[in-house]
N, C-alpha and C positions, 0 to 999 in steps of 0.2 A: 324505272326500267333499267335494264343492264343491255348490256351486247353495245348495236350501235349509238345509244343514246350516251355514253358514255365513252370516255376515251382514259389509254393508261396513265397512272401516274396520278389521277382524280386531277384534271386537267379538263374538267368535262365541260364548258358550258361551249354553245356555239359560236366559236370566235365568227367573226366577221369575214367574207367572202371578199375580193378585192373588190370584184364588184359595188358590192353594198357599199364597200367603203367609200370608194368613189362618190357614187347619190350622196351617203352621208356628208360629207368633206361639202360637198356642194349647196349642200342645203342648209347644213351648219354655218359656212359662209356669208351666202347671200341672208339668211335669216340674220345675223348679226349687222350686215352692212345695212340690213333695216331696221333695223332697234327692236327685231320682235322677241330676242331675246333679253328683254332688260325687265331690275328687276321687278315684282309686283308691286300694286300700288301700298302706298304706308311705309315705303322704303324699307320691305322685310328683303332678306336676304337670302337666294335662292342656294337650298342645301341638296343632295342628294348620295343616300346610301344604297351603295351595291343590293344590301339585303334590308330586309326591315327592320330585324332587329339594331341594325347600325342608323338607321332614320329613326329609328324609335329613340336612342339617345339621342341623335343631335337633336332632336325635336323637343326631348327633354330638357336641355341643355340651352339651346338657341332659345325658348320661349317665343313670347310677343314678337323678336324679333327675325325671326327665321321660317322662311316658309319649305319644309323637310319633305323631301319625296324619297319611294324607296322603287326600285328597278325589280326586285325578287320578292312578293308579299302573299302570292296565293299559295297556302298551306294544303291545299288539295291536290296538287299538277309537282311534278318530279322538276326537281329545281334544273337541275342537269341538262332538262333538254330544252331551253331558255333561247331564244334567239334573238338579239340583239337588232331592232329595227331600227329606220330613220327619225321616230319618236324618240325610242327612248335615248338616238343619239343625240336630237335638239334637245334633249330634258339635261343631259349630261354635262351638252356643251353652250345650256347658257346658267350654271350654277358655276357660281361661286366656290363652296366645299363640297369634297366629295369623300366620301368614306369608304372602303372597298375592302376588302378581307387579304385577299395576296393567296400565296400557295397556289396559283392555276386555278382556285375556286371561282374566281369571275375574273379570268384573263379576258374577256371581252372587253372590259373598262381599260382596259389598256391599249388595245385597237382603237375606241372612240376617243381619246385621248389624246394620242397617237397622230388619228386623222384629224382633228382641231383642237391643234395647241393653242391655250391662254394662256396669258401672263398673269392672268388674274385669277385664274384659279390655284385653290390649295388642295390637294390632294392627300388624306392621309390611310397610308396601306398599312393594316393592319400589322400585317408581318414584320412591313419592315419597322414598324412602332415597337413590339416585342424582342426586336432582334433574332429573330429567326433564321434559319439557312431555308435557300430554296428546295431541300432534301428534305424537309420538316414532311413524315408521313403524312399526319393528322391535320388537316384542312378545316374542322368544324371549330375555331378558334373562340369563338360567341359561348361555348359551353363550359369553358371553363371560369370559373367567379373570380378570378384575378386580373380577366381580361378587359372588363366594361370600365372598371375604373380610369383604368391607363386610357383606353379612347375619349370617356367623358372629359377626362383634364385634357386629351390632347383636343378636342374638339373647342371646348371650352378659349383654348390658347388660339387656335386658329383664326376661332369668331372675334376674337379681342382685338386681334390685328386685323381683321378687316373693319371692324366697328370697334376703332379705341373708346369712343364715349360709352359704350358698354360694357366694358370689360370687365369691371366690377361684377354686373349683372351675370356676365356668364358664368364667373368662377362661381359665385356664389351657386348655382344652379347646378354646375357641375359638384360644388360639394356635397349641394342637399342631395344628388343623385348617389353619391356613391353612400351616404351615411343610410339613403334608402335598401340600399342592401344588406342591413342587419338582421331583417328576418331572413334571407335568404342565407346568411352566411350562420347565423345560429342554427336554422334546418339543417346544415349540412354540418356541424359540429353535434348536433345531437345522434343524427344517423349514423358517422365516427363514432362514437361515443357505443351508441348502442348497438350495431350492426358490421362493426370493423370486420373485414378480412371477409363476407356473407359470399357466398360463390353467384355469379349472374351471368348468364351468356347472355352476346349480340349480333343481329346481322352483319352489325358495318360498325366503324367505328363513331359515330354521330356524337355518343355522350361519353367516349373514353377520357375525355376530360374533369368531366362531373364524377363519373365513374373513380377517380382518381384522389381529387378530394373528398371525395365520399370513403375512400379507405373500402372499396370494395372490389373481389376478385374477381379481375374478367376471365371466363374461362377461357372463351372461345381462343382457339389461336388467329396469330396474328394473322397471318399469312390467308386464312380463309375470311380474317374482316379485310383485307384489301384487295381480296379478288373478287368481293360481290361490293365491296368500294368504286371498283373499279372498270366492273363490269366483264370481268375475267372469270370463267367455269372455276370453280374452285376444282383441285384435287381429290380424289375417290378417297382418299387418307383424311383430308379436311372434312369432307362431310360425314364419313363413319363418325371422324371423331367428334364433332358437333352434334351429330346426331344422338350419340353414346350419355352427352350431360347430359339428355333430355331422357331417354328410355333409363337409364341408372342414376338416375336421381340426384343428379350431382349438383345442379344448382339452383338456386330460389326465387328466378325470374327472370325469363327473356326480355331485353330491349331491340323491339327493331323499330325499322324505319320503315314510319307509313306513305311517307311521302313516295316512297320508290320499294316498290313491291313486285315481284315476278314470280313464277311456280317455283323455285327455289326456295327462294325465304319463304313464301308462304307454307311451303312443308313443314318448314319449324314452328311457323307459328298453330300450324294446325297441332303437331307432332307434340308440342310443349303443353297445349291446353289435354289433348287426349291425356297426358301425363300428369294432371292437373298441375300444371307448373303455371304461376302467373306470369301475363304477358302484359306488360307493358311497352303506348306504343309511342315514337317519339315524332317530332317536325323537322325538321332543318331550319325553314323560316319560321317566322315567328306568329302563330295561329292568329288571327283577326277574325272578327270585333271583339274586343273587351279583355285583351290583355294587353299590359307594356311588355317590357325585360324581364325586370323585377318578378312577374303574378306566373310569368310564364317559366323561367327557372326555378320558384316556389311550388307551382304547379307539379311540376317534375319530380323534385324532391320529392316532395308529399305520395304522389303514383307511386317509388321505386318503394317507400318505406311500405306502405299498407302492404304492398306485394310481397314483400319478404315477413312482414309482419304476419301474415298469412301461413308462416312456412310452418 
C-alpha cells in the first residue's frame, strides 16, 4: 500500500507508540525476572531475524544449535504496515542474536531494543555490517548477492562467542552457505554475459541490486521509484515517462512489487501486459514454504531471464 502505510525516506514500518512501549518494557521485564524467557530445552540458542530471509541464514548457519525465528515472514501482507506487538517484543527480547537490516527498514527493532536492553544480546545491523551511510537510498540490502555472505560470516562469528565449543561448527556452516551460492552467482554471470545493458523497468526499487549485478538497464527513473518507495504521488512528468517505456517499447520487462500494490502500479502492470511486455513479480520477504535464500534469489534470476528471453 502507499500513502499512510508508509512513511518518507522508506522509514516505514510502525515504530512503537510510547504506550506500547511502556506494556513492552514491562512485560519484557517481569517475563525475564521469571525465567520465561530462557533458552529452549537442548540448550539451542534463541535467534531472531528482523526479516526471514536474515532467520533463514542464521538458521542455516546456527544448525542443531540455534533455534531462528523471523518477525517479517508473510509474503502475502505489505511488509511496511508491520506493527510491532508485545509478542513479537518478548520474542526479541529473550533472544540472544538478532539480525535486522538498518536503513529505517525495521527501525521498530530499535524501539524494542531500546526498551529492554541485554547485555547479553548481540545484535547485528545489517547496514552497519556493510558500512553504509544512513542517506544509503536503497533499503532492500538482502538483494544484492554480495550481501548474505558478509551476514553468514558475521552470524557465524557471533554464535561462536556465545557458544565457543561450537565455533568450528558454525564457521564451517557459514562456509558451506556461502560456497552454496555458486548457482546463484553463475545465474547471474550468465544473464551478464548474455543479456548486459537489456532495458527493464520497476515500480520500486526492491531488485535494483540484483538489477545491478545482473548488468541490466533500469529505465525507470529514480525519482518515481522512490516516491511509490515511499509512498509519495509521483510527478505527472514521472509517470508520462514510465508510462512511455511501456506504450514505446523501450523495455523487456517490468519488475514490481507484489507484496505492495495500489491503482498506481497496478496500471503498469496492466499497461505493460496490454504491451505484451513481460511482468515479472517480486517479494520483499522471503516466499514460504519451500524455499531458502539460495532457491529464492535463483528463482528470480531465472523469472527476469525467461522474460527477456522472450523479447
Amino acid at each position: 500500500m502507499r500513502g499512510a502505510s508508509r512513511q518518507p525516506g522508506r522509514r516505514p514500518l510502525v515504530i512503537l507508540l510510547l504506550a506500547v512501549l511502556a506494556a513492552v518494557l514491562a512485560t519484557i521485564v517481569a517475563a525475564q525476572a521469571g525465567g520465561a524467557l530462557a533458552s529452549p530445552g537442548g540448550g539451542k540458542m534463541v535467534a531472531v531475524g528482523a526479516e526471514n530471509e536474515y532467520a533463514d541464514v542464521i538458521s542455516q548457519v546456527g544448525g542443531k544449535y540455534v533455534q531462528a525465528g523471523a518477525l517479517l515472514s508473510n509474503p502475502s501482507t505489505d511488509p511496511h504496515t508491520f506493527e510491532a506487538s508485545i509478542a513479537v517484543a518478548r520474542e526479541v527480547g529473550g533472544a540472544q542474536l538478532v539480525v535486522q537490516n538498518g536503513l529505517g527498514y525495521d527501525s521498530f527493532m530499535d524501539a524494542i531494543e531500546s526498551a529492554a536492553p541485554s547485555p547479553g544480546r548481540t545484535v547485528i545491523d545489517v547496514q552497519r555490517l556493510l558500512g553504509l551511510a544512513d542517506g544509503t537510498p536503497n533499503p532492500h540490502l538482502w538483494y544484492d548477492p554480495a550481501t548474505m555472505p558478509r551476514v553468514a560470516t558475521a552470524v557465524a562469528d557471533a554464535l561462536a562467542r556465545i557458544q565457543p565449543s561450537h565455533a568450528a561448527y558454525f564457521r564451517a556452516n557459514a562456509a558451506a552457505f556461502t560456497a552454496s551460492l555458486g548457482p546463484l552467482h553463475a545465474a547471474v554471470a550468465g544473464f551478464k554475459s548474455a543479456y548486459a545493458g537489456v532495458p527493464v523497468a520497476v515500480t520500486e526499487p526492491v531488485a535494483n541490486y540484483l538489477l545491478a549485478a545482473l548488468g541490466a538497464d533500469n529505465r525507470t527513473p529514480w525519482t518515481f521509484q522512490a516516491d511509490v518507495m515511499n509512498g509519495v504521488d509521483p510527478s505527472p512528468q514521472n509517470v508520462a515517462a514510465q508510462r512511455a517505456l511501456f506504450t514505446g517499447h523501450k523495455v523487456k520487462a517490468l519488475l514490481f512489487n507484489k507484496q505492495v500494490t495500489d491503482a498506481l502500479t497496478q496500471s503498469f502492470v496492466t499497461l505493460a501486459a496490454q504491451n505484451h511486455i513481460p511482468v515479472v513479480g517480486l517479494s520483499e520477504t522471503m516466499p514460504e514454504p519451500g524455499y531458502d535464500y539460495q532457491s529464492w534469489m535463483l528463482a528470480t534470476v531465472h523469472d527476469l531471464r525467461t522474460a527477456v528471453a522472450g523479447q
